[in-house]
VODRENTOR-675815 format. One record per residue (C-alpha): residue number from 1; residue in three letters; z, x, y. Coordinates in Angstrom, 1 decimal. Each point is the difference from the previous one (the first is absolute). Example, Ala and Ser with C-alpha at 12.3 -4.5 7.8 and 13.67 -1.06 7.14 Angstrom:
REC	k	r	zz	xx	yy
REC	1	ala	7.8	12.3	-4.5 $
REC	2	ser	-0.7	1.4	3.4 $
This chain:
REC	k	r	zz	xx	yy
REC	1	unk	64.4	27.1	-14.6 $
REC	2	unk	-2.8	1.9	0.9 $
REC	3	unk	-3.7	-1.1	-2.1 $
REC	4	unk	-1.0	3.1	-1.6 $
REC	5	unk	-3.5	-1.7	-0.6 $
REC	6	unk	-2.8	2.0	1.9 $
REC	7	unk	-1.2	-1.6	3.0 $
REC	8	unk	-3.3	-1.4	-0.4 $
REC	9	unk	-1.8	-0.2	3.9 $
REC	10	unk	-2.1	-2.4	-0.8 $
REC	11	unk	1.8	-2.6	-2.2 $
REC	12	unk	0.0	-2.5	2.8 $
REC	13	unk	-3.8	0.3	0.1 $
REC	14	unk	-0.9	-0.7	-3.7 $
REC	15	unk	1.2	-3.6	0.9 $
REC	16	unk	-3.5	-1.8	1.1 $
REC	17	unk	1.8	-2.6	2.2 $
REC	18	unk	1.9	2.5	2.1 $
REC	19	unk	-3.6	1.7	0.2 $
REC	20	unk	-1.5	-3.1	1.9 $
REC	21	unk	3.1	-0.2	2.0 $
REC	22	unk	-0.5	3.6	1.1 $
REC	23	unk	-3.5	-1.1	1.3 $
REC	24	unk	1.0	-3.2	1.4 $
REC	25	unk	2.6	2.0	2.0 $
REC	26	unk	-1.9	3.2	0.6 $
REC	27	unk	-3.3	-2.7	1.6 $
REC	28	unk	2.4	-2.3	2.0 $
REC	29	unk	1.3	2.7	2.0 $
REC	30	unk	-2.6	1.5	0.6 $
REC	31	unk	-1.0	-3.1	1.7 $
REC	32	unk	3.3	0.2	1.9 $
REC	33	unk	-0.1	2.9	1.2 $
REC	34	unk	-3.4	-0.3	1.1 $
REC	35	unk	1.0	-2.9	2.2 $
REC	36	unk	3.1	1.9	1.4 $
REC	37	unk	-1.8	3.0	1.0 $
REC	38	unk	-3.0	-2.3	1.6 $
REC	39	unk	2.1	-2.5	1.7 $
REC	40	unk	2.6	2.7	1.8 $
REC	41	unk	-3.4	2.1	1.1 $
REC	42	unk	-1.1	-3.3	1.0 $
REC	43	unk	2.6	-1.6	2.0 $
REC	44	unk	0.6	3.6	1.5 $
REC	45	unk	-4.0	0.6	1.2 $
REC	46	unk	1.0	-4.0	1.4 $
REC	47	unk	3.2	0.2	2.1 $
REC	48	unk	0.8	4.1	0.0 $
REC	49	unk	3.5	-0.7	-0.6 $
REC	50	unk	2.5	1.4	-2.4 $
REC	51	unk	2.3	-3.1	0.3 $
REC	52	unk	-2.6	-2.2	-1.6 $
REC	53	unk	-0.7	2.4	-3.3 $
REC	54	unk	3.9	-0.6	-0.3 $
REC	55	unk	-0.7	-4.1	0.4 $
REC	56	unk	-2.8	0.3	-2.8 $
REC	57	unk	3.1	0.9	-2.7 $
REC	58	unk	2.4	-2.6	1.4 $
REC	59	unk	-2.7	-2.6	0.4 $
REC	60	unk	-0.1	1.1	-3.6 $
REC	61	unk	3.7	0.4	-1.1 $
REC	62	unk	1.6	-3.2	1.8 $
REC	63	unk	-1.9	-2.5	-2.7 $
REC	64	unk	0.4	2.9	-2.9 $
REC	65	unk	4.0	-0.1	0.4 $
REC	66	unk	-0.1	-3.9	0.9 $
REC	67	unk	-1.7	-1.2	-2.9 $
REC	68	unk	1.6	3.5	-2.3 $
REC	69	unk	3.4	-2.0	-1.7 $
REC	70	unk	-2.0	-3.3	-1.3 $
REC	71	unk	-3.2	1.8	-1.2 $
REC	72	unk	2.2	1.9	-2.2 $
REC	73	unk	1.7	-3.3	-0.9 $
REC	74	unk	-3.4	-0.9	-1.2 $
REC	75	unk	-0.9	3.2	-1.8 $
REC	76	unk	2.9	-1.0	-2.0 $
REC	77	unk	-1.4	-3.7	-1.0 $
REC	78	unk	-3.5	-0.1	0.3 $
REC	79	unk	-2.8	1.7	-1.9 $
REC	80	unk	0.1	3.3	1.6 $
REC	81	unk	-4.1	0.6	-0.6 $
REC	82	unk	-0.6	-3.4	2.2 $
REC	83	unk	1.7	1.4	2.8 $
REC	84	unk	-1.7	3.3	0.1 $
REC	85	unk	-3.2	-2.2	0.0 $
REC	86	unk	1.1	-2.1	2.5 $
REC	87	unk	0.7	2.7	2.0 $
REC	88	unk	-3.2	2.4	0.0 $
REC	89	unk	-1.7	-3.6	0.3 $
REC	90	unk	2.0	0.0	3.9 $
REC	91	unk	-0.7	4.1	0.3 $
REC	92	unk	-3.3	-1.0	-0.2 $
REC	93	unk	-0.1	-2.4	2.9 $
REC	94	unk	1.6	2.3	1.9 $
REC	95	unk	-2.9	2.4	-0.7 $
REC	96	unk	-2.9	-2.1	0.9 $
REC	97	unk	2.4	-1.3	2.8 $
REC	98	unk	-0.1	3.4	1.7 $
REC	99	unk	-3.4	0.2	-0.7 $
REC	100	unk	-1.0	-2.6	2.0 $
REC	101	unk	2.4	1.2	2.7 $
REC	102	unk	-2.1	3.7	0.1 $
REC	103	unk	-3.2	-1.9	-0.5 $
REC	104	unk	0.3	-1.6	3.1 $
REC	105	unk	2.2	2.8	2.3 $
REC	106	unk	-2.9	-0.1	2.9 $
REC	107	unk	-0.2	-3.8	0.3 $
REC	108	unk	3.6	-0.8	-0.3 $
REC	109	unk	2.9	0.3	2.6 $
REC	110	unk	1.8	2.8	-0.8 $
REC	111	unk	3.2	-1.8	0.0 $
REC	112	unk	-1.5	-2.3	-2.4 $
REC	113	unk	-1.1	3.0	-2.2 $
REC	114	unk	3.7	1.9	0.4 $
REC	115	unk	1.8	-4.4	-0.7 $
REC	116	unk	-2.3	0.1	-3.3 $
REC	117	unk	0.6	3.7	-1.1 $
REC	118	unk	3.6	-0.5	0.2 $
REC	119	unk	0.2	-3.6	-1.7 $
REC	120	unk	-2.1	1.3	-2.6 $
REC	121	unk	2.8	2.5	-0.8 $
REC	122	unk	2.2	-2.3	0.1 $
REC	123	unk	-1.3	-2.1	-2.8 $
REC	124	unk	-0.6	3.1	-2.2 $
REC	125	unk	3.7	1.0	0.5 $
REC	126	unk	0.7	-3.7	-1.0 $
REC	127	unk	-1.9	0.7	-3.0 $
REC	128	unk	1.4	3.5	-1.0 $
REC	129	unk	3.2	-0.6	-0.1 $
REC	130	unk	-0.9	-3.0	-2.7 $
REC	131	unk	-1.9	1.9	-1.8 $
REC	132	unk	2.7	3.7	-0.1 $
REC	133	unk	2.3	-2.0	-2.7 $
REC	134	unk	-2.4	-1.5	-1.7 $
REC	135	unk	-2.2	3.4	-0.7 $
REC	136	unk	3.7	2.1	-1.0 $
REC	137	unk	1.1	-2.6	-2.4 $
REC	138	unk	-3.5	0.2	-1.3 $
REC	139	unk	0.5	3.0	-0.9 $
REC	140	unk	3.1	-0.2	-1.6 $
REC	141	unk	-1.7	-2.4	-2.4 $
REC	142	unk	-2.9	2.1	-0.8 $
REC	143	unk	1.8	3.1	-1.2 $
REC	144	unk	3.1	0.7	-2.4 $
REC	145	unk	3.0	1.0	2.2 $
REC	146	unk	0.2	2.9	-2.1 $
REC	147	unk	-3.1	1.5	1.7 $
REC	148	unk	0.9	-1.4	3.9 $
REC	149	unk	0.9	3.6	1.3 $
REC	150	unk	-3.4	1.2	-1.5 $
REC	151	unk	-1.9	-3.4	1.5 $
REC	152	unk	1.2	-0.1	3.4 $
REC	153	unk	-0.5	3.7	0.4 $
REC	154	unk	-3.8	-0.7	-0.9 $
REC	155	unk	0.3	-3.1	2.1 $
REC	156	unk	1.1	1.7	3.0 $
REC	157	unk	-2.5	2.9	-0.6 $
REC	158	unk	-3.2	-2.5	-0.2 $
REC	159	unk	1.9	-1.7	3.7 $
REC	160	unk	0.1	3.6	1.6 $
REC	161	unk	-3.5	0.3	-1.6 $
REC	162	unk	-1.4	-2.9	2.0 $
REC	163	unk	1.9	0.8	2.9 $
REC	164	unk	-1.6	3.3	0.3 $
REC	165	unk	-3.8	-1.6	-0.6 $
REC	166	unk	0.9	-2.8	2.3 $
REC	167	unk	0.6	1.6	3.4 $
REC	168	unk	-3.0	2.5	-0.9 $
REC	169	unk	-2.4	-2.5	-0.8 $
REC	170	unk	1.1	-2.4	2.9 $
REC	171	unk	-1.0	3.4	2.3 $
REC	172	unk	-3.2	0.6	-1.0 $
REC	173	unk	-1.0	-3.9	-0.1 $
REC	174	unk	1.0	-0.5	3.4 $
REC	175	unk	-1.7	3.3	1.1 $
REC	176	unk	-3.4	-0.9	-1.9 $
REC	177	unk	-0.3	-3.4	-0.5 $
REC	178	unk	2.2	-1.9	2.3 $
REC	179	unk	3.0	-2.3	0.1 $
REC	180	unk	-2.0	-3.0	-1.0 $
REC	181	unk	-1.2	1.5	-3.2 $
REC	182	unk	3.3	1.4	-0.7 $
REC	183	unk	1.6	-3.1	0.0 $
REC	184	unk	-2.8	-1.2	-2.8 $
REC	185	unk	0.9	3.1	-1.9 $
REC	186	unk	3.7	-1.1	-0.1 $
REC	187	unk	-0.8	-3.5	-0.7 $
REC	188	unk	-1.7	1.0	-2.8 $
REC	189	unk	2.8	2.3	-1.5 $
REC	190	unk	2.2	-2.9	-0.2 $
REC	191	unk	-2.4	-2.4	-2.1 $
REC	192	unk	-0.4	3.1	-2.0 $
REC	193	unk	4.3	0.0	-0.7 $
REC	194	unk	-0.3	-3.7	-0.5 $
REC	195	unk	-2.4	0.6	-3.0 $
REC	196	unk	1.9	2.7	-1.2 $
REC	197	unk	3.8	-2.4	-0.1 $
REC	198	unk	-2.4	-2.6	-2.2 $
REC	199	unk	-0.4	3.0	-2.4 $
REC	200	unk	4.1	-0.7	-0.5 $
REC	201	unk	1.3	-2.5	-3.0 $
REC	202	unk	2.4	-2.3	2.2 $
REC	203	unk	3.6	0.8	-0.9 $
REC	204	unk	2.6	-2.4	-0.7 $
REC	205	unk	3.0	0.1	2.2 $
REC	206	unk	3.4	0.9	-1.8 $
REC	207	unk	2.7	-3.0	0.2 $
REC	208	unk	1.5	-1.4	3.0 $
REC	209	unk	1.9	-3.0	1.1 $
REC	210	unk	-2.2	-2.4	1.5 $
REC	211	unk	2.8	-2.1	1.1 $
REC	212	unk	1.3	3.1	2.3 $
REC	213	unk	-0.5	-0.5	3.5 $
REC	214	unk	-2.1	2.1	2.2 $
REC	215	unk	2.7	1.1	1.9 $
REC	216	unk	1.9	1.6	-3.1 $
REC	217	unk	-2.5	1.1	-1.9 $
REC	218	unk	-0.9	2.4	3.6 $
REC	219	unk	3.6	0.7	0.4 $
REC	220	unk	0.3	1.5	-3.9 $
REC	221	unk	-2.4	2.5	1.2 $
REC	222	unk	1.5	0.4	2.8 $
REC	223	unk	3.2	0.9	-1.5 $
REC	224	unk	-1.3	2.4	-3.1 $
REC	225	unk	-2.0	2.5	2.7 $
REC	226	unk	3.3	0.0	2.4 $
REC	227	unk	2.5	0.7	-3.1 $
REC	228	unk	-2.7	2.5	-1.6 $
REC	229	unk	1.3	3.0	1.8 $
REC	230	unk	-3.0	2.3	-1.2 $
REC	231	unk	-2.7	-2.6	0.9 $
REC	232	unk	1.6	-1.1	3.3 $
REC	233	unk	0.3	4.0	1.1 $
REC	234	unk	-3.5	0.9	-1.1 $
REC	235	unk	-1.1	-2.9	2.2 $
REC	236	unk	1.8	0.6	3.0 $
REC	237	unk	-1.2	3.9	-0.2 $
REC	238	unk	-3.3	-0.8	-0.1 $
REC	239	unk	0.2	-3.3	2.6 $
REC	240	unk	1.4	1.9	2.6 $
REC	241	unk	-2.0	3.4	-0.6 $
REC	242	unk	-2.9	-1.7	0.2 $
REC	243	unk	1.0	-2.2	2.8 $
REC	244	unk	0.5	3.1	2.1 $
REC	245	unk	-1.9	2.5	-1.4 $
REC	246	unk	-3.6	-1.9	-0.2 $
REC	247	unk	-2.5	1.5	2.4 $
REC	248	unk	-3.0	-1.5	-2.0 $
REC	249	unk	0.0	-3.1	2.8 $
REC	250	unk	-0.6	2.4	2.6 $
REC	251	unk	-2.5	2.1	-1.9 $
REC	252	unk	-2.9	-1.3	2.3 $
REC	253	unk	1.6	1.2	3.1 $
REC	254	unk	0.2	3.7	-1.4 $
REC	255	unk	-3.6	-0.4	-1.4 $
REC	256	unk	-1.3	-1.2	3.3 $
REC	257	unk	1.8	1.5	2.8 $
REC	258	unk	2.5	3.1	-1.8 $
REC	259	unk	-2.2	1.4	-2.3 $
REC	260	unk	-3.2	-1.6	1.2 $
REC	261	unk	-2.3	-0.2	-3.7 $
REC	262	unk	-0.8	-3.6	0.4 $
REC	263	unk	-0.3	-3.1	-2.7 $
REC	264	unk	-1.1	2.4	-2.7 $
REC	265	unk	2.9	2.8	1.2 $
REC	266	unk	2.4	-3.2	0.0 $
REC	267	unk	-1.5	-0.8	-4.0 $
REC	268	unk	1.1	3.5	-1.3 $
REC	269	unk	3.7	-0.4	1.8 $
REC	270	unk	0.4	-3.0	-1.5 $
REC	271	unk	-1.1	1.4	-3.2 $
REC	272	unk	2.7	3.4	0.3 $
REC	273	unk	3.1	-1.4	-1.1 $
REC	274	unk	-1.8	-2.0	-3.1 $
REC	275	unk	-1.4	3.3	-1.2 $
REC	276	unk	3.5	1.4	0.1 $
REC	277	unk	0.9	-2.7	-1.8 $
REC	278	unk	-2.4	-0.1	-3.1 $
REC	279	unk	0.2	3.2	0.1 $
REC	280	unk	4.0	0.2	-0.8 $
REC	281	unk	0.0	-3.3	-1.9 $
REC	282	unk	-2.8	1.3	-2.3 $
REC	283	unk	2.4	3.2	-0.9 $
REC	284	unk	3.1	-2.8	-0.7 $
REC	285	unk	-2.1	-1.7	-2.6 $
REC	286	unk	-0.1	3.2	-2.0 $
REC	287	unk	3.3	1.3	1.2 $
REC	288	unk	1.9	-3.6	1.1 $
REC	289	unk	3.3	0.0	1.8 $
REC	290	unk	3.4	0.4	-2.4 $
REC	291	unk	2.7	1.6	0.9 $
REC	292	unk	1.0	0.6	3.8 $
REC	293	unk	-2.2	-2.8	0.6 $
REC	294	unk	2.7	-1.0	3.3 $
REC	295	unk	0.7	3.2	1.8 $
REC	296	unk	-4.2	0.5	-0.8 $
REC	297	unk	-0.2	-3.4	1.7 $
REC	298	unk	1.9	0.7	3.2 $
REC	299	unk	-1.5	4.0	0.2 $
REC	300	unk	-3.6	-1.3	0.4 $
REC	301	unk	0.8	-3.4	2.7 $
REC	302	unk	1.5	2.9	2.0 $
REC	303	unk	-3.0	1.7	-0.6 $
REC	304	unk	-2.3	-2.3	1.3 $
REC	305	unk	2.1	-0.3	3.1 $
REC	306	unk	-0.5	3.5	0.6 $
REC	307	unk	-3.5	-0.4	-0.8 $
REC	308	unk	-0.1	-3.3	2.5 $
REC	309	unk	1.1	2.6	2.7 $
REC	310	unk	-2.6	2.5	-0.7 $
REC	311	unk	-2.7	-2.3	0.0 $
REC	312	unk	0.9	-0.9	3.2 $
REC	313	unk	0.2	2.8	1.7 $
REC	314	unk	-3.3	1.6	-1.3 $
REC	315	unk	-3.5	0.0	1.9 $
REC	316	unk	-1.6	1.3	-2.5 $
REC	317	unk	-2.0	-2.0	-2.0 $
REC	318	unk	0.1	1.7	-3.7 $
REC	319	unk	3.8	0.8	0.8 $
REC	320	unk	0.5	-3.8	0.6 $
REC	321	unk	-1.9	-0.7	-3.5 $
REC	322	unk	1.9	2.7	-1.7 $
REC	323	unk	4.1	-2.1	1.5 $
REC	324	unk	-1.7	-3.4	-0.6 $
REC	325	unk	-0.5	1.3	-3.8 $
REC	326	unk	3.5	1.2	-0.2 $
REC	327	unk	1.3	-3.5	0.9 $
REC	328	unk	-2.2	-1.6	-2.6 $
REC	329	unk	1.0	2.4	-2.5 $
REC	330	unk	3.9	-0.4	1.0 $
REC	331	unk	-0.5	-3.8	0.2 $
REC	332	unk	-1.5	-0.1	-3.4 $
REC	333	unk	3.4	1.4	-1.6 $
REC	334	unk	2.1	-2.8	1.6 $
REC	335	unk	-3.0	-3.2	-1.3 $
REC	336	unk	0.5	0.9	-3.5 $
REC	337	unk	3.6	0.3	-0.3 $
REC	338	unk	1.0	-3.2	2.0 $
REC	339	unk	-3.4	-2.2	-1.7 $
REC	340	unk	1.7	1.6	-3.3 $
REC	341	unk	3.6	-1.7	0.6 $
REC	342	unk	-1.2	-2.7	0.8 $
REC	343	unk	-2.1	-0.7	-2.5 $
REC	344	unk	2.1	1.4	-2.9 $
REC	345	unk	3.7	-1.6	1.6 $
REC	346	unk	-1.2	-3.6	0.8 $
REC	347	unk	-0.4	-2.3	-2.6 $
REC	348	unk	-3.1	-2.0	-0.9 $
REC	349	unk	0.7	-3.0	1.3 $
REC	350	unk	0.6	1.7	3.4 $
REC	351	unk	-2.0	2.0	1.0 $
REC	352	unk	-2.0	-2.3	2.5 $
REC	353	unk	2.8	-0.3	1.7 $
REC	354	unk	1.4	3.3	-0.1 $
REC	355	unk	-3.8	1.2	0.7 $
REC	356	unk	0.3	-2.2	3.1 $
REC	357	unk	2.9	1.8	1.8 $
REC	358	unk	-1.6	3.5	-1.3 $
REC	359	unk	-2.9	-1.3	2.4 $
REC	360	unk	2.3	-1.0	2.9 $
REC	361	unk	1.5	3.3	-0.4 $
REC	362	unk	-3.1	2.0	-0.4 $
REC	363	unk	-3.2	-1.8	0.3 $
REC	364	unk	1.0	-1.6	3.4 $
REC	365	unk	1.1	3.3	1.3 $
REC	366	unk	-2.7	1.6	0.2 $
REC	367	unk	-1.5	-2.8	2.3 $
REC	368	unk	3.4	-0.2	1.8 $
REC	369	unk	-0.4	3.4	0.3 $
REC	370	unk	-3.0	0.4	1.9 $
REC	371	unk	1.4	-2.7	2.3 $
REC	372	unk	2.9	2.5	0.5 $
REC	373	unk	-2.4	2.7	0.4 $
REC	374	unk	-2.2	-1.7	2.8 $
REC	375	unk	3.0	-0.8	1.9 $
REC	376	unk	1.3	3.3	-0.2 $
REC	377	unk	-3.2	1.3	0.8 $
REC	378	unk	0.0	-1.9	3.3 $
REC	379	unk	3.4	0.4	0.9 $
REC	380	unk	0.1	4.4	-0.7 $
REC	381	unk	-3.6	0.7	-0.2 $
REC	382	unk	-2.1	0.2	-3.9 $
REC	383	unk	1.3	3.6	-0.8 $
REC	384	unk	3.7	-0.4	0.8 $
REC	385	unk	0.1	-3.3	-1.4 $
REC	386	unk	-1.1	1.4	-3.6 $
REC	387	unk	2.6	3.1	0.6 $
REC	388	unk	2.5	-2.3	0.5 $
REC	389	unk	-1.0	-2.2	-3.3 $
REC	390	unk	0.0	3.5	-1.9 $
REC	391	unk	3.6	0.9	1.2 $
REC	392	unk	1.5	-3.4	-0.9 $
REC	393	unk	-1.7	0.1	-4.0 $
REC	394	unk	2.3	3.2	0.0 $
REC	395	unk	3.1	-1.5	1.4 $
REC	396	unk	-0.4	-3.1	-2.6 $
REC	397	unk	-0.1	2.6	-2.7 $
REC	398	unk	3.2	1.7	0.9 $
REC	399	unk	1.4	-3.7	0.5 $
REC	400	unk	-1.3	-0.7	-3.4 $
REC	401	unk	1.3	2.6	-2.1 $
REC	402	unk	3.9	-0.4	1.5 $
REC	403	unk	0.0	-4.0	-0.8 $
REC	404	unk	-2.2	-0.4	-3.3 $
REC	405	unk	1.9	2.4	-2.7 $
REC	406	unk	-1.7	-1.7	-3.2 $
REC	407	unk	-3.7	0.9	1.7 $
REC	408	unk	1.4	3.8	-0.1 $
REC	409	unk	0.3	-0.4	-3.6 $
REC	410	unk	-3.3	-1.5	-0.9 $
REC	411	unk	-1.2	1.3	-3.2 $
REC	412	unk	-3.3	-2.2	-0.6 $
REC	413	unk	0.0	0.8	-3.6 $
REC	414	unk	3.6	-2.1	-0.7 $
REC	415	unk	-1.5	-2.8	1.5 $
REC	416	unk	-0.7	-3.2	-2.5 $
């Protein structure tokens, strides 16, 4: 039965924990996507070579997905606030890691520079993917599942926030002060997010058996996402759409030799779709996603498809801002609805887990998918490559809406 309560906006924010979470979130990736935005300008300005932005995300993903099942094994069983700590404590290596690496470009081999950059990435996709389930079941425990819809939408506005900072800030950095002092800037960021997690009361974890093996415990998650026909379609949508339809790997190619604006140029690309984003997701927290909440789903991941396309074909540089910010706008639709299943569906005990394969599914993909998109790019050439990647986030939405009925008849406001 439908609440005939009015909807309060801002009920998530009176919470003063979810608050710090907000900033802890909104600072820490900021910090990453500072680093992603300096390290692909970077390795490009090293090598010239599409192939190797696509190498950054799977240097990235392969220790993500590797280490994904057991670090939400962990989430489940261990203090969920130590991990986070843990985590940004590794992020931070990274940071000064890279540092070092950008301090000393004109000294070192380049090989040796391009070895470090990439193991660097490795280690922070190692710690990402411990740290996803750890920060989602956070947030389950901070807020009152009655207010999730109302929390995540916030949540996901304050991500597409920092994602749209991010890239613009990373720009103008580079442009003015240089890698090396970018790299502090980032560093910093992240002690910044570590400070703001200690803000946090640590959260006990609900039950579990602490007799039950490793190996069923990850299998029980397994099984609830594959048997959950909601939370398995809204995954696969968004998995293969943005496995296909990502052209943000390639970004520097189309800032350097398409459209020709440079790092600061490449800042405001990267920046495009994030605008859409906050932009829409800002409307959904005063007007959030009911009824229709499927068929709205599948209209907009065809949407950013078609927007894919016309990004690529453009070579004009506000034209490409203006289909980048229909793709973040689109994409923001399809982040709230599956983070709101999963959420809401999977019960306490579970979400690191289940948070785990939402991560494989979705986290991973994006890094897969600017391995797909390098590849592609060599193979057919960058514009084709992202046409093609367009095209195919259409024909998984047609494929989508014939085998997942129950995602048809979504209605977000029957879900408890």
């Amino acid at each position: 039965m439908t609440s005939t309560t009015p909807h309060d906006p801002y009920v998530a924010l009176r919470n003063t924990e979810f608050r710090f979470y907000l900033v802890f979130r909104l600072i820490i990736t900021l910090a990453i996507q500072i680093e992603a935005v300096i390290v692909g300008w970077q390795v490009y300005d090293l090598t010239q070579d599409a192939l190797n932005l696509g190498l950054i995300g799977l240097a990235e993903a392969i220790p993500a997905i590797g280490v994904a099942l057991y670090a939400g094994h962990l989430a489940d069983i261990v203090n969920r606030k130590a991990i986070i700590l843990t985590c940004y404590s590794i992020l931070l290596a990274c940071g000064v890691s890279l540092w070092f690496f950008a301090a000393n470009m004109q000294t070192l081999p380049k090989d040796i520079v391009l070895w470090g950059v990439f193991i660097t990435v490795f280690f922070t996709g190692i710690a990402r993917g411990f740290v996803g389930p750890a920060v989602f079941g956070f947030l389950g425990q901070i807020v009152e599942k009655s207010i999730y819809k109302n929390a995540v939408t916030w949540s996901s506005n304050v991500w597409q926030s920092a994602s749209v900072l991010g890239p613009a800030i990373a720009g103008f950095l580079y442009a003015e002060v240089g890698l090396e002092k970018t790299y502090i800037v980032q560093s910093s960021l992240v002690v910044v997010a570590f400070c703001c997690v200690l803000m946090i009361a640590a959260k006990p974890l609900p039950p579990h058996n602490k007799a039950e093996p490793v190996s069923s415990r990850i299998k029980e998650g397994l099984r609830f996402v594959f048997r959950n026909q909601l939370i398995l379609s809204a995954l696969s949508l968004d998995l293969f759409a943005v496995l296909f339809g990502g052209a943000v790997a390639l970004l520097p190619v189309f800032a350097k030799d398409i459209l020709q604006v440079g790092a600061e140029g490449l800042g405001i690309l990267r920046a495009a779709p994030a605008v859409g984003a906050v932009s829409l997701a800002t409307i959904l927290a005063y007007k959030p996603i009911g009824r229709n909440a499927g068929k709205m789903l599948l209209w907009c991941v065809a949407g950013f498809g078609v927007a894919t396309v016309g990004f690529a074909l453009s070579t004009n540089f506000f034209l490409s801002i203006f289909f980048l910010f229909l793709t973040g706008a689109f994409d923001s639709v399809s982040v709230i609805i599956r983070s709101t299943l999963v959420q809401t569906l999977t019960p306490e005990n579970m979400k690191g887990r289940v948070s785990a394969v939402n991560n494989i599914f979705i986290g991973s993909s994006n890094e897969i998918g600017a391995f797909e998109s390098g590849v592609a790019a060599r193979a057919m050439g960058t514009v084709p490559s992202v046409v093609f990647g367009g095209c195919m986030t259409i024909l998984v939405v047609i494929v989508t809406a014939f085998a997942a009925k129950k995602l048809l008849q979504l209605d977000l406001n029957k879900i408890e």
